[in-house]
N, C-alpha and C positions, 0 to 999 in steps of 0.2 A: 192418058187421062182416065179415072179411075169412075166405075160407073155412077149416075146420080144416084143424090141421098136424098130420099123422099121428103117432100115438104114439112110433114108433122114431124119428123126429127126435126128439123130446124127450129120448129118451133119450142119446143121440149128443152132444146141448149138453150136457146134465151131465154125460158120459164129458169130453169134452173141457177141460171147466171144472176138473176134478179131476187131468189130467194135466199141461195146461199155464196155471200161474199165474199172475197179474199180473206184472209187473217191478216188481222190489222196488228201492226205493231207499232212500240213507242215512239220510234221513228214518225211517225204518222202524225202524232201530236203530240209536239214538245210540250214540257213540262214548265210552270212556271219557275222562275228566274227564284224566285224564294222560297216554294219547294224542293230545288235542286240545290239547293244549297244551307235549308235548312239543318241537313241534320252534319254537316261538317263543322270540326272543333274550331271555336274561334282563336285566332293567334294573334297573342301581342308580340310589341316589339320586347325584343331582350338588347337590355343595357349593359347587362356587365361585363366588366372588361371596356366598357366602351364610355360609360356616363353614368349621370344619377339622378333619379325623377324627384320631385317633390311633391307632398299633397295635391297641389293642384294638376300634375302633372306637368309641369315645364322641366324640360331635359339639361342637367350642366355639363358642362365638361370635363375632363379628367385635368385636376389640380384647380379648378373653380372653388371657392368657396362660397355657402349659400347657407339660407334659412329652411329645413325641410317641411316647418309646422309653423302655427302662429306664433309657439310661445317654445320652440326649441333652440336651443343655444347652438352658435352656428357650424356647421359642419363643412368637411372637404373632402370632394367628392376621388376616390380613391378605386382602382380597378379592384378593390374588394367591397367595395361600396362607401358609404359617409362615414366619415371619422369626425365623428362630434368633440366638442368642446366639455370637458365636463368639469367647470370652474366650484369653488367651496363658496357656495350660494350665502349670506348673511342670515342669522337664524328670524324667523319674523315674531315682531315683539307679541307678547302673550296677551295684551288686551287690543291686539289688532284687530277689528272691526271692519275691516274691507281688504281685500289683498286681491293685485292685479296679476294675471300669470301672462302679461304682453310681451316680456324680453324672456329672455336668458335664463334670469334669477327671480323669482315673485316677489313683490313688491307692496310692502305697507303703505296703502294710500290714506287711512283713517283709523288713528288709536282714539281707542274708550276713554274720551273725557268728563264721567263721572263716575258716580259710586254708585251702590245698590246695597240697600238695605232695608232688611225686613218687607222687603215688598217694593221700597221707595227709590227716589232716584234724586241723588244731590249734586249740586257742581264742584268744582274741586276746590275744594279751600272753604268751602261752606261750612260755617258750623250748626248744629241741631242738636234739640231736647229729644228723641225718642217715648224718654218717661223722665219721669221729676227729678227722679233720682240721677238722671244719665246726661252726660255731656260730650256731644262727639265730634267728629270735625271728617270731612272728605280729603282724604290727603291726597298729594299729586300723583302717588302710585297707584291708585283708585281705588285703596280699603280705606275703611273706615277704622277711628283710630277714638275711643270711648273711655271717659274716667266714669266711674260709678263713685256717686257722693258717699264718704265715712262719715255717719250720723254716730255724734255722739251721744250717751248715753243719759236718757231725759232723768231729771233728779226727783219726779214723782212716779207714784205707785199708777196714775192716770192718764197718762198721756193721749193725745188727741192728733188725728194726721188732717191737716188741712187742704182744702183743693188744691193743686198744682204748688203742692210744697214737698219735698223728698223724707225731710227729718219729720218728727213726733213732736209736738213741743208741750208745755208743762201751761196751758192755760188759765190755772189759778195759782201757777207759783209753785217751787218743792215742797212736798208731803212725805207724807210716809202712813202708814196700819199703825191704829193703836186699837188696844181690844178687842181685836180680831178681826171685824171687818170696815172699823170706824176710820176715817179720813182724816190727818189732822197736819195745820200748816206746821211747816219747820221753821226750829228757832223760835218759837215761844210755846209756853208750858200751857198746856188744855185741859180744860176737867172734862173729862168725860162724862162724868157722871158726880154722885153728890159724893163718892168716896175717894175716887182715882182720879189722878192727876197724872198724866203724861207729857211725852216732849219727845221728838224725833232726836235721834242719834246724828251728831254733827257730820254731814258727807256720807253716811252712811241711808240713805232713805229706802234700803230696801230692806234693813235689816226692822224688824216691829219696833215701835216706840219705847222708849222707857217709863215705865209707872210705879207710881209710889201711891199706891193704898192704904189708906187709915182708917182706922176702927170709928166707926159712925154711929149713934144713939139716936133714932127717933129723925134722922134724916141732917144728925147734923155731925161735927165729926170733933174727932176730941182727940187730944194735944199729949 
């Protein structure tokens, strides 16, 4: 037995036991369950060779056929993966106005049944004045289909256009220019004045009047 070891050593190992600890290791306190596992790669499953997932994730079988989307044309699911259907779709009409993409092929649910014009909106088969002159109709194809009035040619030098009328019309009847700027009806002979006598040209109202001038004495006219 080996000789005693004085009391203040004993004391001194246990002061020092008390200040400096073992080394702790991680051992000592696990780590949580989502730190230890946070920074590992996540794995999915792998289908191929084996099946085929769809959007929503439902798995089919090899030689299953299925829908992979809402509006894709249906496929089979193949150890190379989906083997879609790819059918020659109907072309969608040009004034289609809603189209659905819920199957296969997209789908005209609502053609344009009117017209548009100049701003306006007609039903088909409508007909409409635009302007005076104009006559138009909404036809089933959804243009608008327009005759423009041929006014003929008014037989006076004056012509006058009335509200919501297209043509020009002759409100005192055919005329024609006589004397340069004077007015005179056609079809009877007009004195202009105390020496000339005129008369419009038969059909012809745009050509000046005819006159015949006589030599006049004192405001009267001589023979």
């Amino acid at each position: 037995m080996g000789p005693p070891v004085p009391a203040t050593c004993v004391v001194l190992l246990a002061l020092n036991a008390a200040v400096f600890p073992a080394s702790i290791t991680p051992e000592d306190y696990p780590a949580d369950e989502a730190d230890r596992t946070g920074n590992n790669d996540i794995i999915f499953d792998d289908y191929r060779g084996k099946g085929c997932v769809d959007d929503s994730g439902f798995v089919y079988k090899l030689g299953e056929r299925f829908f992979p989307g809402h509006s894709n044309c249906p496929c089979e699911c193949t150890e190379d993966g989906p083997v879609c259907d790819q059918p020659e779709c109907p072309k969608i009409h040009p004034k289609c106005t809603k189209v659905e993409h819920n199957g296969c092929c997209p789908e005209c649910k609502e053609v344009k049944n009117f017209c548009e014009y100049r701003g306006k909106t007609y039903k088909i088969l409508e007909e409409f004045k635009p302007s005076p002159c104009e006559w138009c109709r909404c036809e089933p194809n959804n243009e608008v289909h327009c005759v423009v009035a041929d006014c003929a040619v008014p037989e006076c030098v004056n012509p006058v256009y009335e509200p919501e009328q297209c043509c020009p019309i002759c409100k005192n009847g055919p005329n024609c220019f006589a004397a340069g700027t004077t007015i005179i009806p056609a079809g009877i002979e007009v004195k202009v004045d105390d020496c000339t006598i005129c008369r419009c040209h038969t059909g012809d109202w745009w050509k000046p009047a005819q006159c015949l001038r006589r030599e006049c004495l004192n405001g009267q006219t001589t023979s």
